[in-house]
C-alpha positions in Angstrom: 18.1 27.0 10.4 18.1 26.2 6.3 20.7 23.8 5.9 23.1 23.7 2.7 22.8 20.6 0.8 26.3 18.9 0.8 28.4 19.5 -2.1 29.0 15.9 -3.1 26.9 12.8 -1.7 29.0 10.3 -3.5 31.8 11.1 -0.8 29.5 10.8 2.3 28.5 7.8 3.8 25.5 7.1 4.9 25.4 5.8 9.0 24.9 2.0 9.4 21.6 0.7 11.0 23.1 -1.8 14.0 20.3 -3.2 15.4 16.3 -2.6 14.4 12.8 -4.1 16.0 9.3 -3.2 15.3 7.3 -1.6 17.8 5.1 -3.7 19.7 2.6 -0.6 19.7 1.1 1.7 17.5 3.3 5.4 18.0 0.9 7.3 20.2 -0.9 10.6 18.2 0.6 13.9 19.9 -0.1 17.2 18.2 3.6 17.3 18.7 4.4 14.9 15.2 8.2 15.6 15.5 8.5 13.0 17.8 6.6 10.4 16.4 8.2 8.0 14.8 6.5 7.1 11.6 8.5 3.9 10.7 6.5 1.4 13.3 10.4 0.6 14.3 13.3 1.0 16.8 16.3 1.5 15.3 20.1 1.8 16.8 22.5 3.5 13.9 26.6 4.1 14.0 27.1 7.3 12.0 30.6 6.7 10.4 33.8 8.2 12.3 34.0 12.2 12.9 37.5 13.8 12.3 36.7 16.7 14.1 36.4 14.4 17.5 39.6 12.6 16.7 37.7 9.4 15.0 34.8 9.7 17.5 31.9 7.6 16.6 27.9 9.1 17.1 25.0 7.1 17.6 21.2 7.8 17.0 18.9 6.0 18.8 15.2 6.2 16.5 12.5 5.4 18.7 8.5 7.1 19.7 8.9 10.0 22.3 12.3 11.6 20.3 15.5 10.7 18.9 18.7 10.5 21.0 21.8 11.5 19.2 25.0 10.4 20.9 28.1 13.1 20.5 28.1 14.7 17.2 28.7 13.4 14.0 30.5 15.0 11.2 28.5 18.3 10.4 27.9 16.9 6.5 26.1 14.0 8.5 23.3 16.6 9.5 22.2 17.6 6.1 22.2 14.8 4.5 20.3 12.4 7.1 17.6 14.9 7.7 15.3 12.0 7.7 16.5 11.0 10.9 18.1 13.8 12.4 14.6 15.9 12.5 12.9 14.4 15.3 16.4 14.6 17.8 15.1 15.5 20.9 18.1 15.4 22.9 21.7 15.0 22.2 23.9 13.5 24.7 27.5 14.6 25.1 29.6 11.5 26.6 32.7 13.4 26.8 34.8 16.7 25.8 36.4 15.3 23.6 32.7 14.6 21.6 32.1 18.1 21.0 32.2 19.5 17.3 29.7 22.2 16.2 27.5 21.6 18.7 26.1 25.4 19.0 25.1 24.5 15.1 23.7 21.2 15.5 21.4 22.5 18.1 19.9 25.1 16.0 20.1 23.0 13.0 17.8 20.1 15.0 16.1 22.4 17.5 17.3 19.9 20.1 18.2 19.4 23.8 22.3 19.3 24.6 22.1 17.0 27.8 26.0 16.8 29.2 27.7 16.1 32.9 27.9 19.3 34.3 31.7 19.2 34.8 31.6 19.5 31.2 29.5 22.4 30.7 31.6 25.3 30.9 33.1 24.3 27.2 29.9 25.2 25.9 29.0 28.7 26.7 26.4 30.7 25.7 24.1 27.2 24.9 21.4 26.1 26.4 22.4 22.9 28.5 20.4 20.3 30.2 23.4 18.8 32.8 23.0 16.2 35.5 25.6 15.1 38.5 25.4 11.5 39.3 22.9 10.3 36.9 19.7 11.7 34.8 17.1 9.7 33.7 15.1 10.9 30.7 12.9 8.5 30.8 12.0 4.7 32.2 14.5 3.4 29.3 17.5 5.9 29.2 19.7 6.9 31.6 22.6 8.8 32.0 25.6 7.8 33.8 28.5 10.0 35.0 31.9 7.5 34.6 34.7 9.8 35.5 38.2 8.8 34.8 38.9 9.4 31.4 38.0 13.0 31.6 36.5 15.1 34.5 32.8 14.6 32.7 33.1 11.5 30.9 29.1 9.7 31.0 27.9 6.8 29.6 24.4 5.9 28.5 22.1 3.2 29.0 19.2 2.1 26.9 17.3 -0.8 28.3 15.5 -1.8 24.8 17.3 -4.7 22.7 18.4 -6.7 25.8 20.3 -3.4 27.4 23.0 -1.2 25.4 25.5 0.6 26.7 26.7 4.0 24.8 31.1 3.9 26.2 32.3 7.1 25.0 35.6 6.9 25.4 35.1 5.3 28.7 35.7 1.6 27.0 37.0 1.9 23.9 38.4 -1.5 22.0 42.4 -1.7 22.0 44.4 -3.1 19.2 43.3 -7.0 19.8 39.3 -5.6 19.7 39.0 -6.5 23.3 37.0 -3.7 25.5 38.8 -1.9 28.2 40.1 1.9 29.5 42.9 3.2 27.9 45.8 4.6 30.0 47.2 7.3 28.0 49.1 10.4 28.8 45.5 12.6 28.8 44.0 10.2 31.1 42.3 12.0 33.5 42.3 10.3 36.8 43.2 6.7 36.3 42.0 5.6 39.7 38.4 7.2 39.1 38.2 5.6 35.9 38.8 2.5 37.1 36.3 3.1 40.1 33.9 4.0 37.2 34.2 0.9 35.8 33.4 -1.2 38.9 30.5 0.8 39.5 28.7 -0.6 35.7 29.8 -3.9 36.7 28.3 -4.0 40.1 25.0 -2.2 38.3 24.4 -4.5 35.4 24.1 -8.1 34.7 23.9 -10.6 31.6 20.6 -10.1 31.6 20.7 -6.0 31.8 23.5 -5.5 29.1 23.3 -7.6 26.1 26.0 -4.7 24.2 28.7 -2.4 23.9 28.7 0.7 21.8 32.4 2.1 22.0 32.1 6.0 21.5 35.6 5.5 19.0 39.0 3.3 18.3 35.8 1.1 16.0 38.5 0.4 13.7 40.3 -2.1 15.9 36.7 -3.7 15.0 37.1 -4.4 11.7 34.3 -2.8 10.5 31.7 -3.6 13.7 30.3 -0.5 15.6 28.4 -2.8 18.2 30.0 -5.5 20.6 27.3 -8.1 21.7 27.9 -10.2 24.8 28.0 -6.8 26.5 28.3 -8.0 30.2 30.9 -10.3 29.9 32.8 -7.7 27.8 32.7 -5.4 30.4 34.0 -7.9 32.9 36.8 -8.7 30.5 37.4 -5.1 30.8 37.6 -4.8 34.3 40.3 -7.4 34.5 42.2 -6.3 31.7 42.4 -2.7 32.8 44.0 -4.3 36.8 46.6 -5.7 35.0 47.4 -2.7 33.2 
């Protein structure tokens, strides 16, 4: 798909880079070069907040073996960060409430749309990658279903850079930037979301989830799109949301 160039760069910013490493080894040669990652580096980057998902944030993880792109950024985001859009290899929906052009995104990048199956009937007509409990796509990602704040709502996990976890709008920050589920009048089954929460605190540990990356409400961050001290946050979450 030949995409447009956007009318006016000046207006569109560019997504942050959040955390970065080099690679400890040389990208492997694969007659396959779009997923070879030609900057020797892994990178985390916050693409700035989409309107069409209500304020959702996306986040591309850059790394050897293909790109993960979390929920969809704004559509202008596409053309003008071809650089690290082309070598998406999957993109992970965390929630419904993440979808926004995603029938163009995935001709546009060519890519795989990985998404809880619950979730998969709002995207007919795609082709869909979708998992139950959890999916591993590889010995550093996996996909976690965390129902509760919809029927479908998933996080993911990347194990690099101490352990990250990719919220959605599973933990989102409230109004004092603390991490926690929101209650809200679309909630979709409280109880589950709160089951959902004890299950990532019995999985992880301090030394499995260094942070947090909230899938939106990033403005209650003052201008952060990554929590460190990711454990302890989500245990702060767990006894904030039991008091609610």
């Amino acid at each position: 798909m030949s995409l447009a160039p956007p009318t006016s760069s000046n207006t569109i910013k560019p997504p942050q880079i959040i955390l970065s490493q080099d690679l400890e080894e040389e990208a492997t040669v694969s007659p396959d070069t779009k997923f070879t990652n030609p900057q020797k580096s892994t990178k985390i980057l916050a693409f700035p907040p989409n309107r069409e998902t209500l304020g959702g944030t996306s986040y591309l993880i850059v790394r050897n073996g293909g790109n993960i792109l979390i929920d969809c950024p704004a559509w202008e985001q596409i053309a003008a960060n071809q650089t690290y859009l082309r070598a998406v290899r999957w993109l992970f929906i965390s929630h419904r409430g993440a979808i926004a052009k995603v029938d163009q995104i995935q001709q546009a990048l060519d890519c795989e749309i990985l998404i809880q199956e619950q979730e998969a009937y709002l995207l007919p007509g795609l082709t869909l990658t979708t998992f139950s409990q959890e999916l591993s796509l590889d010995d550093t990602t996996q996909l976690i279903w965390t129902p509760g704040h919809s029927p479908g709502s998933s996080c993911l996990y990347y194990r690099e850079f101490g352990g990250i976890l990719f919220s959605g709008r599973h933990l989102v920050p409230n109004p004092q930037a603390q991490l926690a589920p929101f209650r809200t009048a679309t909630t979709f089954h409280w109880p589950r979301q709160l089951k959902s929460l004890t299950k990532l605190c019995d999985r992880f540990s301090p030394d499995t989830l260094q942070y947090i990356c909230p899938g939106a409400h990033i403005g209650f961050l003052r201008g952060r799109s990554i929590l460190d001290q990711g454990y302890e946050l989500l245990m702060n979450g767990y006894l904030n949301a039991h008091q609610i």
